[in-house]
KEVEXKOL-727372 format. One record per residue (C-alpha): x, y, z; residue number from 1; residue in three letters. Coordinates in nm, 3 decimals, always signed. Last residue first. Example, Ala and Ser with C-alpha at 12.3 -4.5 7.8 and 13.67 -1.06 7.14 Angstrom:
KEVEXKOL-727372
+1.367, -0.106, +0.714, 2, ser
+1.230, -0.450, +0.780, 1, ala
//
This chain:
KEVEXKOL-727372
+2.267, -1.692, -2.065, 433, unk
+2.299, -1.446, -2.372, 432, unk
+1.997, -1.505, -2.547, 431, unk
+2.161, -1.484, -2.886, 430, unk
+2.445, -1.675, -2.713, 429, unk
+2.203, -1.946, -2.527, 428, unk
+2.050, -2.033, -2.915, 427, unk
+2.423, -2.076, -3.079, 426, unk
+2.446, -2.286, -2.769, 425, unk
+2.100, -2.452, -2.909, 424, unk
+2.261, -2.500, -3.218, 423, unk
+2.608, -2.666, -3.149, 422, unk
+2.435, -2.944, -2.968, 421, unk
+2.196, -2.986, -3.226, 420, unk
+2.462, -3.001, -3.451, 419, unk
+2.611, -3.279, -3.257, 418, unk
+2.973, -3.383, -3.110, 417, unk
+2.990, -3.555, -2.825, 416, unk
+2.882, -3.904, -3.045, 415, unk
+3.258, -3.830, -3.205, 414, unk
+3.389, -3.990, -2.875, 413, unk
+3.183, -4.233, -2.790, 412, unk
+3.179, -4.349, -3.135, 411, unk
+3.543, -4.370, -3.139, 410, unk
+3.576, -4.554, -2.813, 409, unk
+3.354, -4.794, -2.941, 408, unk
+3.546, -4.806, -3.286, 407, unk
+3.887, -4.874, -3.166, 406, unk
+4.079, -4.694, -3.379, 405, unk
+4.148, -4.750, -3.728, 404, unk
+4.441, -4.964, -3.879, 403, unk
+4.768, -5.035, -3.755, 402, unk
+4.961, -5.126, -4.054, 401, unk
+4.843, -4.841, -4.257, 400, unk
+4.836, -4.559, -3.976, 399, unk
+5.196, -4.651, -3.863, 398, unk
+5.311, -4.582, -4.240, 397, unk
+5.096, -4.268, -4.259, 396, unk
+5.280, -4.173, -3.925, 395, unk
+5.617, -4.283, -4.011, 394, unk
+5.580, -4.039, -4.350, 393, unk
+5.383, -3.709, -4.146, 392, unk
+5.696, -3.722, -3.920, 391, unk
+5.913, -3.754, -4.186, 390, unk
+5.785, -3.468, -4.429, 389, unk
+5.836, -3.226, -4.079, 388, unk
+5.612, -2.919, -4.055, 387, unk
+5.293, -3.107, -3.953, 386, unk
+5.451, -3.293, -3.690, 385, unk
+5.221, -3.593, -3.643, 384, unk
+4.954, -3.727, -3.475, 383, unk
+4.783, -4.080, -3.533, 382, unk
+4.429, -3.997, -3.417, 381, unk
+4.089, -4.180, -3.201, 380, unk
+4.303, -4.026, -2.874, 379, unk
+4.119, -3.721, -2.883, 378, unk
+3.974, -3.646, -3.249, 377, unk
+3.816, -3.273, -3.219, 376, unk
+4.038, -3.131, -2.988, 375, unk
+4.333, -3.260, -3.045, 374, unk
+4.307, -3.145, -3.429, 373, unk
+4.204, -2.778, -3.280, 372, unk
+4.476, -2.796, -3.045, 371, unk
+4.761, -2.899, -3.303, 370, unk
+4.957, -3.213, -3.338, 369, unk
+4.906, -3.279, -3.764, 368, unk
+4.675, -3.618, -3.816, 367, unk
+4.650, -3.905, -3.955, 366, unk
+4.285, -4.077, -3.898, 365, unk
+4.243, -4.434, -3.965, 364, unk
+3.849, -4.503, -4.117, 363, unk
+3.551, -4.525, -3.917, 362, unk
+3.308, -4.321, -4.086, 361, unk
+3.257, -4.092, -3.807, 360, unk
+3.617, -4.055, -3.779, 359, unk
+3.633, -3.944, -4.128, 358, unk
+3.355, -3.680, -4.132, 357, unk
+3.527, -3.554, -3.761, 356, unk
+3.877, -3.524, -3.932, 355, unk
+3.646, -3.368, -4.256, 354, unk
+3.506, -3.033, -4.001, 353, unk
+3.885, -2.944, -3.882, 352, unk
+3.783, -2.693, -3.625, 351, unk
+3.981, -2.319, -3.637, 350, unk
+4.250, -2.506, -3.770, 349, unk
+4.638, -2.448, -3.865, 348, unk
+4.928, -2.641, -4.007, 347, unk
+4.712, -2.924, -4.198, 346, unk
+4.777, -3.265, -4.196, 345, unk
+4.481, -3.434, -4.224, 344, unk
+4.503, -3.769, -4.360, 343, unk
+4.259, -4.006, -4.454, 342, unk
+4.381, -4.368, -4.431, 341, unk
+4.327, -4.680, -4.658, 340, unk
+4.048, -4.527, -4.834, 339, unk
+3.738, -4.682, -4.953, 338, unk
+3.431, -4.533, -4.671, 337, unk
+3.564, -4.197, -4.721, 336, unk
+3.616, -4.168, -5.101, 335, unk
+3.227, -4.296, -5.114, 334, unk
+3.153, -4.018, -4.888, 333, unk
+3.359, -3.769, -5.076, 332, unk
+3.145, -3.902, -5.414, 331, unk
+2.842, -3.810, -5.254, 330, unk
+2.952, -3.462, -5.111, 329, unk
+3.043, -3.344, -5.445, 328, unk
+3.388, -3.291, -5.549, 327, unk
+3.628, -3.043, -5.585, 326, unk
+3.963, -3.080, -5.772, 325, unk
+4.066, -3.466, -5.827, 324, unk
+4.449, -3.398, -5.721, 323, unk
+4.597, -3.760, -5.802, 322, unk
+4.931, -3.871, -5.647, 321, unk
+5.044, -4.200, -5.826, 320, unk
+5.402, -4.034, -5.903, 319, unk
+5.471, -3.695, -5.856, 318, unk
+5.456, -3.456, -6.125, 317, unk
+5.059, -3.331, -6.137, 316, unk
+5.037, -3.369, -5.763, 315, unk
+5.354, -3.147, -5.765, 314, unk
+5.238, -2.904, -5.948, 313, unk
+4.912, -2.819, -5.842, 312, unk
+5.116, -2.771, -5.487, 311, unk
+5.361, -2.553, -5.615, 310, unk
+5.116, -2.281, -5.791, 309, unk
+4.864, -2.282, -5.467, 308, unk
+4.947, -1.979, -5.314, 307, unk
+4.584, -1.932, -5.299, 306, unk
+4.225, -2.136, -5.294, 305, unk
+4.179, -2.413, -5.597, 304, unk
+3.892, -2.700, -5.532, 303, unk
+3.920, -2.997, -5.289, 302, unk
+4.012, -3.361, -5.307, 301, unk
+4.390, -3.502, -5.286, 300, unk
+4.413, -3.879, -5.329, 299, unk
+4.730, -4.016, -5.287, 298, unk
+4.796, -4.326, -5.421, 297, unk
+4.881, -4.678, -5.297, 296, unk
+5.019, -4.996, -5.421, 295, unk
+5.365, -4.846, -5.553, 294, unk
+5.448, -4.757, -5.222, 293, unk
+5.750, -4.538, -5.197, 292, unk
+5.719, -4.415, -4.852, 291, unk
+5.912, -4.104, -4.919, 290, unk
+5.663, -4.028, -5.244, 289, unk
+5.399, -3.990, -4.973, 288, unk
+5.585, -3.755, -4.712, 287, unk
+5.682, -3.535, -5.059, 286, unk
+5.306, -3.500, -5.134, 285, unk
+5.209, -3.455, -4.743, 284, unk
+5.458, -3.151, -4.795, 283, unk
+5.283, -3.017, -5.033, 282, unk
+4.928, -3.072, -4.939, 281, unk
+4.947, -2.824, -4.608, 280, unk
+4.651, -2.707, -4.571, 279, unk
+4.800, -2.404, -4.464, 278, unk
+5.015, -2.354, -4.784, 277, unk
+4.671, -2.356, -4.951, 276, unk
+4.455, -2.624, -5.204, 275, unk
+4.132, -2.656, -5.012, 274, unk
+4.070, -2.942, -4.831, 273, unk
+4.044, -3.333, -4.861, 272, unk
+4.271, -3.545, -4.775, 271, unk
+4.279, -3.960, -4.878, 270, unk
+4.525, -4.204, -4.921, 269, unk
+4.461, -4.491, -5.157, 268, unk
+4.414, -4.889, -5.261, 267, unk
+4.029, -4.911, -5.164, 266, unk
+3.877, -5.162, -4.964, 265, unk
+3.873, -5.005, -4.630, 264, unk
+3.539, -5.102, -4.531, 263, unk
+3.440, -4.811, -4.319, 262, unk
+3.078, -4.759, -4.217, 261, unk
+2.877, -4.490, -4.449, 260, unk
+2.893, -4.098, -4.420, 259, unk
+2.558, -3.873, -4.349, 258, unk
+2.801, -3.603, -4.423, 257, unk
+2.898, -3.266, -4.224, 256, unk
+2.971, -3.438, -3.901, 255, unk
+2.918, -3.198, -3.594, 254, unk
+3.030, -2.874, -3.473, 253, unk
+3.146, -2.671, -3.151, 252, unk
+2.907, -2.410, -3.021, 251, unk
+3.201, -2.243, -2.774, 250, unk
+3.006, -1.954, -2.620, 249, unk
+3.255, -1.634, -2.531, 248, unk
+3.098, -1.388, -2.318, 247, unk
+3.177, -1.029, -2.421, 246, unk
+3.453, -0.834, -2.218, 245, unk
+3.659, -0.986, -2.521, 244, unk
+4.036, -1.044, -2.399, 243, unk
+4.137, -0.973, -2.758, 242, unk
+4.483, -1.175, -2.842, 241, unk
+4.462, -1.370, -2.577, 240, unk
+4.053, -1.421, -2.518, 239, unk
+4.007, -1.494, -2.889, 238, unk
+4.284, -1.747, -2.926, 237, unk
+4.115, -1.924, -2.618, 236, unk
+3.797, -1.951, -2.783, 235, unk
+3.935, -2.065, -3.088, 234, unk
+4.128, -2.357, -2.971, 233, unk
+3.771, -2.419, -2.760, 232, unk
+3.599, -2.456, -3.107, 231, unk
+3.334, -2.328, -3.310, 230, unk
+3.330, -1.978, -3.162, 229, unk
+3.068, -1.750, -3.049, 228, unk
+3.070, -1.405, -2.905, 227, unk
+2.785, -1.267, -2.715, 226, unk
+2.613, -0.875, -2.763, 225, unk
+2.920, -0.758, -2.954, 224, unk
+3.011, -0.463, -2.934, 223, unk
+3.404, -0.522, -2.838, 222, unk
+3.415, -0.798, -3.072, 221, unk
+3.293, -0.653, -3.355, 220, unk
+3.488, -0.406, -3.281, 219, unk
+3.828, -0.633, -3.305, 218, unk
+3.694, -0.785, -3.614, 217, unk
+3.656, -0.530, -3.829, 216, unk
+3.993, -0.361, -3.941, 215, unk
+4.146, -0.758, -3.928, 214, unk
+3.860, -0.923, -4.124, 213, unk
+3.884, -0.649, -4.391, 212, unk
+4.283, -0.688, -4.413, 211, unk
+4.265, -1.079, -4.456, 210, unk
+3.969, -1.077, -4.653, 209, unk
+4.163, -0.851, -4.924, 208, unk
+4.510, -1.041, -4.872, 207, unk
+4.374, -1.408, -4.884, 206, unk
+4.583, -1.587, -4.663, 205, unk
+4.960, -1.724, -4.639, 204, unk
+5.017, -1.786, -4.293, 203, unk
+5.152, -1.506, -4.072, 202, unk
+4.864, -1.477, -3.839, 201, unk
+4.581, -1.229, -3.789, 200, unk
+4.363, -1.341, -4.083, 199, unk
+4.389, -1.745, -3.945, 198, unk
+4.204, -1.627, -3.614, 197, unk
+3.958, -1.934, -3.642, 196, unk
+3.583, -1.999, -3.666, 195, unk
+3.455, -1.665, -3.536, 194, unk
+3.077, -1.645, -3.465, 193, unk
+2.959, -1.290, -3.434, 192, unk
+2.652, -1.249, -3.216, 191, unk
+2.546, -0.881, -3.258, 190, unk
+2.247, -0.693, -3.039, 189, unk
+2.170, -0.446, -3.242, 188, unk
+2.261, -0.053, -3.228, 187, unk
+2.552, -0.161, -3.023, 186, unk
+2.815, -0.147, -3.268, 185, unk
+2.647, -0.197, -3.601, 184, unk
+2.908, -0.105, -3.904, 183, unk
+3.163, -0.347, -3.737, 182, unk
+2.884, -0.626, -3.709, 181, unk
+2.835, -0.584, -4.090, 180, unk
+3.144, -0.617, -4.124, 179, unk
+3.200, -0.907, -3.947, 178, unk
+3.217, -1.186, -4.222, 177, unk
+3.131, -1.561, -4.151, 176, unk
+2.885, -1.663, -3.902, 175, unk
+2.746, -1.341, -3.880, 174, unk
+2.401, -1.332, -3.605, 173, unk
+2.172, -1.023, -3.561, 172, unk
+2.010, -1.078, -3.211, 171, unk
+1.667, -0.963, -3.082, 170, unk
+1.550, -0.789, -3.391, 169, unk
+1.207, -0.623, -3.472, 168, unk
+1.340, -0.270, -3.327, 167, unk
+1.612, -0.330, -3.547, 166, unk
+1.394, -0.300, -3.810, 165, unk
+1.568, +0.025, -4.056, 164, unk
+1.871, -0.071, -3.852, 163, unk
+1.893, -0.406, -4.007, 162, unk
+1.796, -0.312, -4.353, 161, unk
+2.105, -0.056, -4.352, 160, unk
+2.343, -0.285, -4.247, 159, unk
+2.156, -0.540, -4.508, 158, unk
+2.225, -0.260, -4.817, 157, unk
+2.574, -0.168, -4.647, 156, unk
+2.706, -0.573, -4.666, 155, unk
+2.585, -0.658, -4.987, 154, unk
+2.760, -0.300, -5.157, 153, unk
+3.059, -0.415, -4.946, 152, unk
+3.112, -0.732, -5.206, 151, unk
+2.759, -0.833, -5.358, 150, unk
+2.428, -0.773, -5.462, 149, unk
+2.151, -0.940, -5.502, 148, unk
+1.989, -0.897, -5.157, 147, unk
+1.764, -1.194, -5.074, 146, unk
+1.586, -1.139, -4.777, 145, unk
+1.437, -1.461, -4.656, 144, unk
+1.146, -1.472, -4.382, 143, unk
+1.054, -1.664, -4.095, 142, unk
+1.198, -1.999, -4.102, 141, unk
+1.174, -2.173, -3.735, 140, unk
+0.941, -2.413, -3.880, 139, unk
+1.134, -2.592, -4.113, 138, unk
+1.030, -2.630, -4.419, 137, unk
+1.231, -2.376, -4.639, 136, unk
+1.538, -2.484, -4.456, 135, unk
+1.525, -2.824, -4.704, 134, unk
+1.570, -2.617, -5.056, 133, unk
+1.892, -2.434, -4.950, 132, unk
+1.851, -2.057, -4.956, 131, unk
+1.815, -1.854, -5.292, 130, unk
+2.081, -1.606, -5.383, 129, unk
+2.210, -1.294, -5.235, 128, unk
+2.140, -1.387, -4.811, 127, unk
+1.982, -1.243, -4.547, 126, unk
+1.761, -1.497, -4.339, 125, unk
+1.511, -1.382, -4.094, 124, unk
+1.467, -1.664, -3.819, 123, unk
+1.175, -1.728, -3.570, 122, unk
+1.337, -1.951, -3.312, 121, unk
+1.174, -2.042, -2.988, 120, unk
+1.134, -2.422, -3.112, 119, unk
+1.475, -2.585, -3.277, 118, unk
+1.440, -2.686, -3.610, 117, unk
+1.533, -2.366, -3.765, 116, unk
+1.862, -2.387, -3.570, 115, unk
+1.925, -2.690, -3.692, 114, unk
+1.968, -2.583, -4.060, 113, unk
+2.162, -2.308, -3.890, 112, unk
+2.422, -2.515, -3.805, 111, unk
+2.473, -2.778, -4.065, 110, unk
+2.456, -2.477, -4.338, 109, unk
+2.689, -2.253, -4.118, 108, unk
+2.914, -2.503, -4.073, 107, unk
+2.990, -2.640, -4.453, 106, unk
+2.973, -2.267, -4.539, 105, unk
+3.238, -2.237, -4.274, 104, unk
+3.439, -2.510, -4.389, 103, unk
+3.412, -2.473, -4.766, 102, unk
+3.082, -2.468, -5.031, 101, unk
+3.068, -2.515, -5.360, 100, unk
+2.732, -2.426, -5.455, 99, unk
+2.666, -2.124, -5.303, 98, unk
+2.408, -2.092, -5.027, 97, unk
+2.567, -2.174, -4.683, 96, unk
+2.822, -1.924, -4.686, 95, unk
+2.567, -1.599, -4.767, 94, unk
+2.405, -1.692, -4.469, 93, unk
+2.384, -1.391, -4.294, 92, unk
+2.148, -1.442, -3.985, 91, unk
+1.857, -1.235, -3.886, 90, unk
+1.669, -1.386, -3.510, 89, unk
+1.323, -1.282, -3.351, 88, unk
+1.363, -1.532, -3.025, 87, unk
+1.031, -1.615, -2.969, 86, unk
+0.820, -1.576, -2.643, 85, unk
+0.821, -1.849, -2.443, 84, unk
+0.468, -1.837, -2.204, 83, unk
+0.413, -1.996, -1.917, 82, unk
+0.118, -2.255, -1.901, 81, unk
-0.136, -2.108, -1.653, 80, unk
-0.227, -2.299, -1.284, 79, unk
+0.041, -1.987, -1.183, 78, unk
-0.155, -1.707, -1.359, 77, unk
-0.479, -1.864, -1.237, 76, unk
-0.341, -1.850, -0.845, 75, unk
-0.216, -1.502, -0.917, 74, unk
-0.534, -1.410, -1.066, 73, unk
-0.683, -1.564, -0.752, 72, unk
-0.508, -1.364, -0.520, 71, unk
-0.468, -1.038, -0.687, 70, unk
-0.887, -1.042, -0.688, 69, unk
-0.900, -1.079, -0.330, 68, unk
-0.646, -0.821, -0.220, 67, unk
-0.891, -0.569, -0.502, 66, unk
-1.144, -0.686, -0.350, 65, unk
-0.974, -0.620, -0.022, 64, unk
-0.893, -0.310, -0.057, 63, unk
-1.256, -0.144, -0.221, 62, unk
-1.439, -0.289, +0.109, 61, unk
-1.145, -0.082, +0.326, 60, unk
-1.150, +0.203, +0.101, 59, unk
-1.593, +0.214, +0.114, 58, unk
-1.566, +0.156, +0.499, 57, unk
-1.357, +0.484, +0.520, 56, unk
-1.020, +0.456, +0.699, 55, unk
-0.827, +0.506, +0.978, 54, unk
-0.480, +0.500, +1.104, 53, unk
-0.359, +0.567, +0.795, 52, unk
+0.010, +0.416, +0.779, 51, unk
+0.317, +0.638, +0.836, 50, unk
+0.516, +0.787, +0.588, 49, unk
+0.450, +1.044, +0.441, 48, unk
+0.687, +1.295, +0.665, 47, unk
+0.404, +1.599, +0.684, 46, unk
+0.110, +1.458, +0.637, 45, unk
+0.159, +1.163, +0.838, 44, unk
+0.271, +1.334, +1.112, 43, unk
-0.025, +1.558, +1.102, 42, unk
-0.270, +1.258, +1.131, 41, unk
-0.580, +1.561, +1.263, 40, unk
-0.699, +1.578, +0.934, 39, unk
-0.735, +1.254, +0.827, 38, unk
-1.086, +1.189, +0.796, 37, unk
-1.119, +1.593, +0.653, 36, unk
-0.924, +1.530, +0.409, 35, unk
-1.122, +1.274, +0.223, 34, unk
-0.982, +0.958, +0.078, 33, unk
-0.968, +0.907, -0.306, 32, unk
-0.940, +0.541, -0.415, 31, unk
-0.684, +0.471, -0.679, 30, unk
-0.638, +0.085, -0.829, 29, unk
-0.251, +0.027, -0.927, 28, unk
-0.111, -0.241, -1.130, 27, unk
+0.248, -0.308, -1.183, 26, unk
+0.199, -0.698, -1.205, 25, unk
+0.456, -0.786, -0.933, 24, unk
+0.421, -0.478, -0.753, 23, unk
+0.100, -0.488, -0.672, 22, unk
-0.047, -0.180, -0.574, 21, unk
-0.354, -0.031, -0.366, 20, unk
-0.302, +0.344, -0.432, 19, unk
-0.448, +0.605, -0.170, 18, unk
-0.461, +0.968, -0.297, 17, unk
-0.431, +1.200, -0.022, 16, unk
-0.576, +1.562, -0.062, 15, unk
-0.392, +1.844, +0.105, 14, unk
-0.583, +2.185, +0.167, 13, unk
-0.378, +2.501, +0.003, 12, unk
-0.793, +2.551, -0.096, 11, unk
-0.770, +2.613, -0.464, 10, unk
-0.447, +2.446, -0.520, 9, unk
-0.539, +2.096, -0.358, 8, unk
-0.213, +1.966, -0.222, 7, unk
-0.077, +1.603, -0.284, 6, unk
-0.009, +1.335, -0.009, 5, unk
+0.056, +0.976, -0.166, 4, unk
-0.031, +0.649, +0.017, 3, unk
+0.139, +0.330, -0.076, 2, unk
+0.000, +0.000, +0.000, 1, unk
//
């Protein structure tokens, strides 16, 4: 109950309003009381904060209705299923539309394709072509935007879109580029999602992405409502080089292909990633030709990237080493289930998406000793030195006679990682819990 004292200009006289209030629904009723029944509780009047010590029949019969009538709407309210509202999400996902896609159009396709299954979730998707056939079911889909442009003319017309109806958003989320994030700040709430820190590193990269992703991630970061990465490598690169005041959620990944069991039948090591000095093909070329096994080949699957002169090459040079260029997800699987070993050898990963495809389908897994790599196979991996030809030769030769893992502790171990998983902490960080 709280009782305010207000002065009646016409006769200096003051006129208390009472106001019955609860302050869990913030609803007042106001009953007027008389001066004159309270004209001799001076005290009150003058500090405002004693109690009536009287009141009229019609404030005390007007209380408790109103004390009854709180009590059983709070008993309904509670008997009542509570409500979730929606989580009013828009999401770039440029990556997951074109044809060809990489690691983080790989992820953001897995990803967000679970997203729209989860409930809560009504989505707005910006993209500049048409988004893949299956999200167009799923009932988290809201809207697409399709803005056919692209380069920085994409990025102002959505910028500009998303502060036209921010007032519509809860969370804008950019799985791969931050600039619009950078041209945000704090106008929307932002959830970047960083897959590695590759652009601020001395490897080989593109030189245009490099330098945009380096102007605009660091304000992404320090604007952004929750940061996510897809791996705890990641996360920890983040809070070293950045030390983000924004909570860091670690959404992981799961297998990209609906792969088949193992059987090992074919006569050839496989990797598959784009051709880059970071990938590392070259020198798993030379570590082939060391072993000199005229049973096997080398299989190398994955379309042109940069700095790629010497590695073309020497799969074109070096004996039974074919580079097959991209490939479709259907013939990767049936690559998967055939080889001997898959190798993975690369010198830096934000995840390593195909080391979790090949685990999954059972088959030996080299691979180069980095976090990300340890991270995502365990102890279900051959590891090697990814700078030394030697290292990666004994361990393709280990891998061979030895064979896979032990497939129940491989199961159990790739089981851990799920896109649902990865979705609904995708989900916590637009939320940020």
């Amino acid at each position: 109950m709280r009782r305010i004292a207000k002065c009646n200009k016409s006769t200096d006289q003051p006129r208390y309003d009472t106001y019955d209030c609860n302050p869990e629904y913030v609803t007042c009723s106001r009953l007027s009381v008389s001066p004159e029944s309270h004209g001799k509780n001076r005290k009150m009047r003058e500090a405002n904060v004693e109690p009536f010590k009287m009141r009229s029949s019609r404030s005390s019969a007007a209380s408790a209705c109103l004390i009854l009538f709180h009590m059983t709407s709070s008993v309904a309210r509670a008997a009542a299923p509570r409500y979730t509202r929606f989580m009013r999400l828009w999401i770039d996902v440029r990556e997951a539309c074109v044809p060809r896609k990489t690691g983080k159009g790989f992820w953001t396709y897995r990803c967000i394709g679970a997203l729209l299954s989860l409930p809560g979730v009504r989505a707005t998707l910006l993209t500049n072509e048409d988004v893949p056939t299956e999200w167009k079911s799923l009932p988290g889909l809201a809207d697409v935007r399709i803005i056919p442009r692209f380069g920085i003319a994409w990025h102002l017309h959505a910028w500009r879109m998303v502060v036209r109806e921010r007032a519509a958003i809860d969370a804008y989320v950019s799985s791969t580029s931050f600039i619009v994030p950078f041209l945000l700040g704090r106008s929307v709430p932002v959830v970047p999602v960083v897959h590695d820190l590759i652009a601020f590193k001395r490897e080989p990269h593109h030189r245009k992405a490099k330098l945009i992703e380096r102007l605009t991630l660091p304000r992404a970061l320090r604007t952004a409502h929750a940061v996510c990465s897809v791996s705890e490598t990641t996360a920890a690169a983040l809070w070293e080089k950045f030390s983000c005041v924004s909570p860091i959620i670690v959404t992981g990944a799961g297998s990209t292909l609906s792969v088949r069991p193992w059987d090992g039948t074919g006569d050839f090591v496989l990797s598959v990633g784009t051709l880059c000095p970071r990938k590392n093909q070259l020198r798993l070329i030379r570590a082939f030709a060391s072993l000199k096994r005229t049973d096997l080949r080398l299989v190398l699957v994955g379309g042109r990237g940069w700095d790629d002169d010497a590695i073309v090459e020497a799969a074109a040079t070096t004996p039974n080493v074919e580079w097959r260029g991209y490939l479709s997800d259907e013939d990767i699987v049936s690559l998967l289930v055939a080889c001997r070993v898959f190798a993975w050898v690369s010198e830096d990963e934000g995840f390593g998406l195909p080391v979790l495809d090949a685990l999954r389908a059972g088959a030996p897994v080299v691979a180069s000793d980095i976090p990300s790599n340890r991270e995502v196979a365990g102890q279900c991996a051959t590891y090697v030195d990814p700078h030394d030809v030697s290292s990666i030769a004994v361990g393709l030769s280990a891998a061979l006679e030895v064979g896979p893992a032990d497939p129940v502790t491989v199961r159990a171990h790739v089981g851990a990682f799920t896109w649902e998983r990865s979705a609904s902490r995708l989900l916590d960080a637009c939320r940020n819990r």
